[in-house]
C-alpha positions as CSV (number, residue, x, y, z in Angstrom):
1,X,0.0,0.0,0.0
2,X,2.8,2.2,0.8
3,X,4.3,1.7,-2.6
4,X,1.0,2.4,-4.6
5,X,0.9,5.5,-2.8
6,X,4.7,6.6,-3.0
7,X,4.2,6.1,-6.9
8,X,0.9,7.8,-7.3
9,X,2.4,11.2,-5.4
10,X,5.3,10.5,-8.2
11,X,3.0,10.0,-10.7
12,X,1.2,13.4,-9.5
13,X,4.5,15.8,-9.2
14,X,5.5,14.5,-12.8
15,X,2.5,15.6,-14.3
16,X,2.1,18.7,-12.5
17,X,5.6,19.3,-13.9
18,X,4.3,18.5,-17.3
19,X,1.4,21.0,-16.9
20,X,4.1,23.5,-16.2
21,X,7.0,22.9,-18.4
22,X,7.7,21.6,-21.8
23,X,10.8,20.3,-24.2
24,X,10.5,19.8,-27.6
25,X,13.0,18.3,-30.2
26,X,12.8,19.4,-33.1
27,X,14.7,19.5,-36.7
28,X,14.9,19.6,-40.0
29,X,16.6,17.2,-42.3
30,X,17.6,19.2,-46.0
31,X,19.1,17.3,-49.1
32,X,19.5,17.7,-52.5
33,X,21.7,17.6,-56.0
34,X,23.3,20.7,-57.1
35,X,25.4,22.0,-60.0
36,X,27.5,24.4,-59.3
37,X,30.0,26.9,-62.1
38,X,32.3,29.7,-61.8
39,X,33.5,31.1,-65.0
40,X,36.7,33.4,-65.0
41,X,38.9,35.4,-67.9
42,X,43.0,35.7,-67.8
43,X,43.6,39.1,-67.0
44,X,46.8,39.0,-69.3
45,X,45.9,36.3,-71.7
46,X,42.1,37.0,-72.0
47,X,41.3,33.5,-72.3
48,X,38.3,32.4,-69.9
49,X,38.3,29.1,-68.1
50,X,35.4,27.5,-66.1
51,X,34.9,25.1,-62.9
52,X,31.9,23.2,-62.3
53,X,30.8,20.0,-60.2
54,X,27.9,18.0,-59.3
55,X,27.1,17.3,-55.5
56,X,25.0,16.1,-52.9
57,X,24.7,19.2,-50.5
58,X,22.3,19.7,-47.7
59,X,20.5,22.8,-46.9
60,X,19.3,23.9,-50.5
61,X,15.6,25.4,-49.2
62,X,16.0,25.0,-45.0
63,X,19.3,25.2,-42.9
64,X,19.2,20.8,-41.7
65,X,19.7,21.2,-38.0
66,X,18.7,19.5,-34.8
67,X,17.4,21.4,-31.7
68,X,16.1,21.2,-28.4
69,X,13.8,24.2,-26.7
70,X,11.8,23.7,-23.9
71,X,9.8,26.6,-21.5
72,X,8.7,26.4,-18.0
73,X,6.1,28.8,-16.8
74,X,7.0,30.5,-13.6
75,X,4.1,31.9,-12.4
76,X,3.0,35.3,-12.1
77,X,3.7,35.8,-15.9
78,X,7.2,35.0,-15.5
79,X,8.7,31.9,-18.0
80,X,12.2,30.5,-18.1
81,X,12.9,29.0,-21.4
82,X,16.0,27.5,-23.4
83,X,17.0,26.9,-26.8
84,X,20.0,24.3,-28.0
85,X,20.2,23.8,-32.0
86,X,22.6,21.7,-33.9
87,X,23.9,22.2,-37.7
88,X,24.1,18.4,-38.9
89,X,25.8,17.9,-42.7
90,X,22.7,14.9,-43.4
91,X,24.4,14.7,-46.8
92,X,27.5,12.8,-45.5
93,X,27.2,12.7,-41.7
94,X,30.0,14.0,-40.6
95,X,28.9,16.3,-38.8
96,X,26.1,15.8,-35.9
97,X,25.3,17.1,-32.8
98,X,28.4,17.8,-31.7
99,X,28.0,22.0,-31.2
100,X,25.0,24.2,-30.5
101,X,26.6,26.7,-33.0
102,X,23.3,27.4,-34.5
103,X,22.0,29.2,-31.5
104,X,22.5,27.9,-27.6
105,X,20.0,30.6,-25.4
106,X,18.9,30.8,-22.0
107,X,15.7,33.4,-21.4
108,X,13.8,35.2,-19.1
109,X,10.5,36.7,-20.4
110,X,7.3,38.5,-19.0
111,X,5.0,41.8,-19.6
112,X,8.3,43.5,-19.7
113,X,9.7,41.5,-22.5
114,X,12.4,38.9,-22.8
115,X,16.3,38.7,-21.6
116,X,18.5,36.3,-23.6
117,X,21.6,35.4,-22.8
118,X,24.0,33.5,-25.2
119,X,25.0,32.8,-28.9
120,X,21.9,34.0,-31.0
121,X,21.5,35.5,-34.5
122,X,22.6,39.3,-34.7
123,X,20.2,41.9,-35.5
124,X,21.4,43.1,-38.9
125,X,21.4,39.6,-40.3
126,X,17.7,39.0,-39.7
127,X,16.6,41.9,-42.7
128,X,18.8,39.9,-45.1
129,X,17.4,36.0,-44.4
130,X,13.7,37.5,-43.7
131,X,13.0,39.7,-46.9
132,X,14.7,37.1,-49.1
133,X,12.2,34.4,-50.2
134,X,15.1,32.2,-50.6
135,X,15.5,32.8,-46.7
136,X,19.9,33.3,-47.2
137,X,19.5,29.4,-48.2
138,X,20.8,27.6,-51.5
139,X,22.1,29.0,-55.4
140,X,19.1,31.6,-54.6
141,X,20.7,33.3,-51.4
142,X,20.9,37.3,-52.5
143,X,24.3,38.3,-53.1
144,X,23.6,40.8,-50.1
145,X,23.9,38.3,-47.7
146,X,26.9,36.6,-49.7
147,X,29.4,39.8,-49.6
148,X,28.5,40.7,-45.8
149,X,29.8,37.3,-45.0
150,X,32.3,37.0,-47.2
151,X,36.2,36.2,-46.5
152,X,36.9,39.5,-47.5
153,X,35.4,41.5,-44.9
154,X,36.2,38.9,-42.4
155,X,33.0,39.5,-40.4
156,X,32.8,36.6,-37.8
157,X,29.9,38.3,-36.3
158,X,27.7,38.4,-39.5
159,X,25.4,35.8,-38.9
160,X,25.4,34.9,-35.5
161,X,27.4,36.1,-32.2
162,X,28.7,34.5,-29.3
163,X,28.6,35.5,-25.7
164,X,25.3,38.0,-26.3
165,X,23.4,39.7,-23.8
166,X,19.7,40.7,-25.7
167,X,16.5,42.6,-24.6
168,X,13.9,41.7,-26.9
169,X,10.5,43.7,-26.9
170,X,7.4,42.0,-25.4
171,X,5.2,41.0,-28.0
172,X,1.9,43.1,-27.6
173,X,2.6,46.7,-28.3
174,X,0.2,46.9,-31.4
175,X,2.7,45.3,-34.3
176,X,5.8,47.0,-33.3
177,X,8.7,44.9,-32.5
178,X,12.6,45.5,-31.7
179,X,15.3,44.2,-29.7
180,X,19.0,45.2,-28.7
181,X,22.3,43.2,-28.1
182,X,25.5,43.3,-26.9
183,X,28.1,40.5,-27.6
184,X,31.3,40.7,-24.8
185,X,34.7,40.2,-26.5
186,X,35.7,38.3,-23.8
187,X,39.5,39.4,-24.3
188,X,41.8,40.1,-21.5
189,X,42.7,43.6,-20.6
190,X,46.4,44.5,-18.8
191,X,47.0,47.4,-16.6
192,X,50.2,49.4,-17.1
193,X,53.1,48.5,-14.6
194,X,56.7,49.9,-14.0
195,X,57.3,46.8,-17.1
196,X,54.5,47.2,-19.2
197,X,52.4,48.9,-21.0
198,X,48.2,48.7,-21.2
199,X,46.8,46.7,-23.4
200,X,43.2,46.0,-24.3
201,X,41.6,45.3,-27.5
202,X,38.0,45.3,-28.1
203,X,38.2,42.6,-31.2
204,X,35.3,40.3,-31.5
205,X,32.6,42.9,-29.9
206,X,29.1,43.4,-31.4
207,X,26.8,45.7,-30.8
208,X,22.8,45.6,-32.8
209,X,19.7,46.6,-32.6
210,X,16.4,46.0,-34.8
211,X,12.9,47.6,-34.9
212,X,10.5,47.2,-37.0
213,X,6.2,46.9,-37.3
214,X,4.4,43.6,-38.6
215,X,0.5,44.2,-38.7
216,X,-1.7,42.2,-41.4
217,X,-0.1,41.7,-44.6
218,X,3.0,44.2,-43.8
219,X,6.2,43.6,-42.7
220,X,8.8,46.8,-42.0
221,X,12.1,46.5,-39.9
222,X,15.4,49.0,-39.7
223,X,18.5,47.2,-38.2
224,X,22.2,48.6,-37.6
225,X,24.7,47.0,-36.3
226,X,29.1,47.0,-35.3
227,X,31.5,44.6,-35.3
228,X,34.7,45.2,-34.4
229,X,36.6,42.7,-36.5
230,X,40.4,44.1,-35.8
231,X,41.4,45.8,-32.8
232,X,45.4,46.6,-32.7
233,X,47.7,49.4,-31.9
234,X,48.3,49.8,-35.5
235,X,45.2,49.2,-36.6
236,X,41.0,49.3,-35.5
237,X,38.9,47.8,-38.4
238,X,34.8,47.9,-38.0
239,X,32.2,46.2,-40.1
240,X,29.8,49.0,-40.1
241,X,25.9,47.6,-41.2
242,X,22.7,49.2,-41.7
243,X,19.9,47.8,-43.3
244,X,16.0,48.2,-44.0
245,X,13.6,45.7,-44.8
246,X,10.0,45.4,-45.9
247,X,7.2,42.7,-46.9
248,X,4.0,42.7,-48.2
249,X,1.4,39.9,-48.8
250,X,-1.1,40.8,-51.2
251,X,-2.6,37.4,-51.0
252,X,-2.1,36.4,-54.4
253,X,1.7,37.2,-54.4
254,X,3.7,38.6,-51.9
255,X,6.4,41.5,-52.4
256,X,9.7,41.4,-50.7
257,X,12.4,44.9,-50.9
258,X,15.1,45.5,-48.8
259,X,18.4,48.3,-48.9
260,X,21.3,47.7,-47.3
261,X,24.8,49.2,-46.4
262,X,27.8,47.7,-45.1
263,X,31.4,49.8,-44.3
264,X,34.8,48.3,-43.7
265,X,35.9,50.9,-41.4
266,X,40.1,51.2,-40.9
267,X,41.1,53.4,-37.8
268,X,44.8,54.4,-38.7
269,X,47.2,56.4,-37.0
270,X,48.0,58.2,-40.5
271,X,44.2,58.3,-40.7
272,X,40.8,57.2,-41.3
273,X,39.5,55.3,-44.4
274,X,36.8,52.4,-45.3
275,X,35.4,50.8,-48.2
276,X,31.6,50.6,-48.7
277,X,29.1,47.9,-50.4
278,X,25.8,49.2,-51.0
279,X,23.0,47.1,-52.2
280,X,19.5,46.1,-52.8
281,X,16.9,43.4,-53.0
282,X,13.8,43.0,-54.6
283,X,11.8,39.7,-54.5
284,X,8.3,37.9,-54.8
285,X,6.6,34.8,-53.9
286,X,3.4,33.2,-55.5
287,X,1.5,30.3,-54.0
288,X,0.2,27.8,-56.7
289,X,-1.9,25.2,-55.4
290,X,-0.2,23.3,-52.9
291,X,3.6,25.0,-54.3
292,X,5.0,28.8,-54.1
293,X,7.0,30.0,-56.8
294,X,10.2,32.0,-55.6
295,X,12.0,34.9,-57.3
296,X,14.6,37.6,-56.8
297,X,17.0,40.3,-57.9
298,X,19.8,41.4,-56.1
299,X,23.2,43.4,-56.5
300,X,25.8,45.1,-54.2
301,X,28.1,47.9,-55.9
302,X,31.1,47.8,-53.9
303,X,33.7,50.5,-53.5
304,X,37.2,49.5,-52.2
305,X,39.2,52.1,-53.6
306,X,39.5,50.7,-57.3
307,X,37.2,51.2,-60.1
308,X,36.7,49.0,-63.1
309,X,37.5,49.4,-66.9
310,X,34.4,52.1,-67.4
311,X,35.2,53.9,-64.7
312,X,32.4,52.6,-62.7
313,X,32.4,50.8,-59.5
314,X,32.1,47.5,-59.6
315,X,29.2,45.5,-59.1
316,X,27.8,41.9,-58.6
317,X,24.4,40.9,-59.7
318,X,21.9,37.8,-59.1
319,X,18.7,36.6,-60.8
320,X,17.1,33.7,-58.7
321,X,14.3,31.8,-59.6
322,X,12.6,29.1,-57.9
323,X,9.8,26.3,-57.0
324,X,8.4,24.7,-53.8
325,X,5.9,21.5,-53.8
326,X,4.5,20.9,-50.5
327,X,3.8,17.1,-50.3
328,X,2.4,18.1,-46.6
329,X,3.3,20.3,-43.8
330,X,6.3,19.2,-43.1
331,X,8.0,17.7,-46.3
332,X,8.2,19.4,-49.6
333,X,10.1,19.2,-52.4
334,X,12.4,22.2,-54.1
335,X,13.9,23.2,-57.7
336,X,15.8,26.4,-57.6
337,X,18.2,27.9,-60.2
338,X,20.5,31.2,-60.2
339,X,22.7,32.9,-62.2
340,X,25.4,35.5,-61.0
341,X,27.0,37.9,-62.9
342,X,30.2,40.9,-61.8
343,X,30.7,43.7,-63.6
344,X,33.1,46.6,-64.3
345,X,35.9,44.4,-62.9
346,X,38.4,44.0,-65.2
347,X,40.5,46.7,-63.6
348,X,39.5,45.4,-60.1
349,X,41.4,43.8,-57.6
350,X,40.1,44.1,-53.9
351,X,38.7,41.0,-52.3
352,X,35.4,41.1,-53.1
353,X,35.4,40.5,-57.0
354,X,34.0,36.9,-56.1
355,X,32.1,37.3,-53.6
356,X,29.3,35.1,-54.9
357,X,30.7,33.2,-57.7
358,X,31.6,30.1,-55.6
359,X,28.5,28.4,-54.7
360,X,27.6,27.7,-51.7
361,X,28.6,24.8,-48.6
362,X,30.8,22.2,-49.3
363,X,28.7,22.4,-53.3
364,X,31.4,25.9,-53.8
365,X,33.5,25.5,-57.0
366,X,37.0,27.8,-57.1
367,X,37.9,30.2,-59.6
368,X,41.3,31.7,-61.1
369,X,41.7,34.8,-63.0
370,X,39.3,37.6,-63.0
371,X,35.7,35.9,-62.0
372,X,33.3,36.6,-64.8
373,X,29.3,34.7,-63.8
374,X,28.5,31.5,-61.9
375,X,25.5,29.5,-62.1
376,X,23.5,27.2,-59.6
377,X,20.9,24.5,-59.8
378,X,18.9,22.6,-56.8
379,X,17.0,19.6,-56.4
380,X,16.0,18.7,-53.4
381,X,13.5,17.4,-50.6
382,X,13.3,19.0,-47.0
383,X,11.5,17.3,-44.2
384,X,10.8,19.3,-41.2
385,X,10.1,17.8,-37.3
């Protein structure tokens, strides 16, 4: 008798904690063939050569990942929630859950909003995945979101960034929305002594914010953001990122638009310079039956100092076109194809000339020579859980 009742008072606290609390896995599973090209022309020679391959990649329409989030109500409005996501590379395995890279939060939300507290996505990124209809994923990610995280500006604080403290707005003030970060560098600072000197470098630190108002078929957001990439005695280099965002759904098709500028800031002792990439977006998505038809247009027109054979800066340009078949809610199959072209830069030689002519994942192709257009093609299924 004892027993029965020791298990029934278990059997009661576990579902009161049920009634309180919940986790959740969740994930999705992306795969697909791709063909990927870069074509490039011998600056000296003139003669053009091309790379292309055929893979299996993974993440052609959604990001594949695998996640835990769970939420326990507090009381009194309070909630305590977490969130732990995993990339996983599906098309080879190699790599499971073995990091949270994706995003690894711990919150505290209320009337007054929520507090977040480790690696999340910044600010500025969320204009360029949001008003794409390629959502930043596949050959159809605009070339926007390609040059900001490119090698070339070296911006390890693009898409996501570690050690973040974030306020995020509570959600019922009428469609308006925002939040704030602050990502600590985490570097060590020394005091001057009778045998050193101070030394402190701020490398690594991001500070964002993004607003915006989502009511009915509109979506608006402005977002700015810093990273300080380079931090030395010689040298202070920030990536500099303001963007603006908008959607709207006029049932039938659905309009997407979006600006954006990004400065490479160099702090010198001989003085102050930076280069600038300014760019634009403009997009729409039509459902057909149980599929949505994708398309886009984007270009950045970067200035690094150099100017092309015209006399004009140069510039990068995408055309994306695409198809999604919703077998159900949760699985659907994709087709996308994209074509990149640069131009005015024969005369051009900073870093971000080919910016978007190598594909994309482990699917990239290399180039040599001056990088001319690039072409994608996907095929693939996604199933969500």
């Amino acid at each position: 008798m004892k027993k029965s009742l020791t298990a029934l008072a278990a059997l009661a606290v576990t579902g009161l904690a049920s009634a309180q609390s919940s986790v959740t896995l969740f994930g999705v599973v992306d795969a697909g063939v791709t063909y990927q090209s870069a074509t490039s022309r011998d600056a000296t020679t003139g003669l053009s050569s091309k790379q292309s391959k055929w893979s299996l990649a993974n993440s052609g329409y959604n990001s594949s990942r695998l996640g835990f989030r769970g939420t326990e109500d507090l009381g009194g409005g309070l909630a305590a929630s977490f969130w732990l996501e995993a990339p996983i590379t599906n098309d080879d395995g190699a790599t499971g859950v073995s990091t949270f890279n994706r995003r690894s939060t711990v919150s505290l939300s209320g009337g007054f909003g929520e507090v977040r507290l480790g690696r999340d996505y910044t600010a500025t990124f969320w204009n360029d995945t949001v008003f794409d209809p390629f959502g930043t994923n596949g050959s159809g990610t605009n070339v926007i979101s390609t040059v900001s995280g490119s090698t070339g500006l070296n911006n390890a604080n693009y898409v996501r960034a570690s050690n973040v403290v974030g306020y995020f707005l509570p959600p019922n003030l009428g469609g308006f929305y925002g939040q704030v970060q602050y990502s600590f560098h985490e570097n060590t600072d020394t005091d001057s002594s009778t045998t050193t000197t101070s030394t402190n470098t701020n490398a690594g630190r991001y500070v964002g914010g993004r607003f915006g108002y989502a009511n009915g078929p509109l979506d608006v957001a402005l977002a700015v953001g810093q990273n300080i990439a380079t931090d030395t005695t010689a040298l202070t280099r920030k990536v500099q990122t303001i963007n603006l965002g908008a959607s709207y759904d006029f049932g039938p098709v659905k309009l997407f638009g979006e600006l954006s500028n990004v400065k490479n800031k160099f702090d010198l002792a001989v003085g102050d310079s930076h280069d600038s990439y300014n760019g634009y977006l403009i997009g729409a998505s039509m459902p057909v039956g149980a599929g949505l038809i994708r398309a886009s247009y984007s270009t950045v027109r970067y200035n690094e100092g150099a100017v092309g054979i015209t006399g004009e800066d140069p510039r990068v340009q995408k055309l994306a076109l695409g198809y999604v078949h919703n077998l159900s809610k949760r699985t659907a199959l994709y087709a996308t194809i994209a074509r990149v072209n640069n131009r005015n830069d024969a005369a051009y030689t900073g870093s971000l000339s080919a910016a978007s002519t190598t594909g994309y994942g482990s699917a990239g192709v290399s180039y040599t020579g001056l990088p001319r257009s690039s072409t994608g093609y996907d095929f693939g299924i996604r199933h969500a859980f």
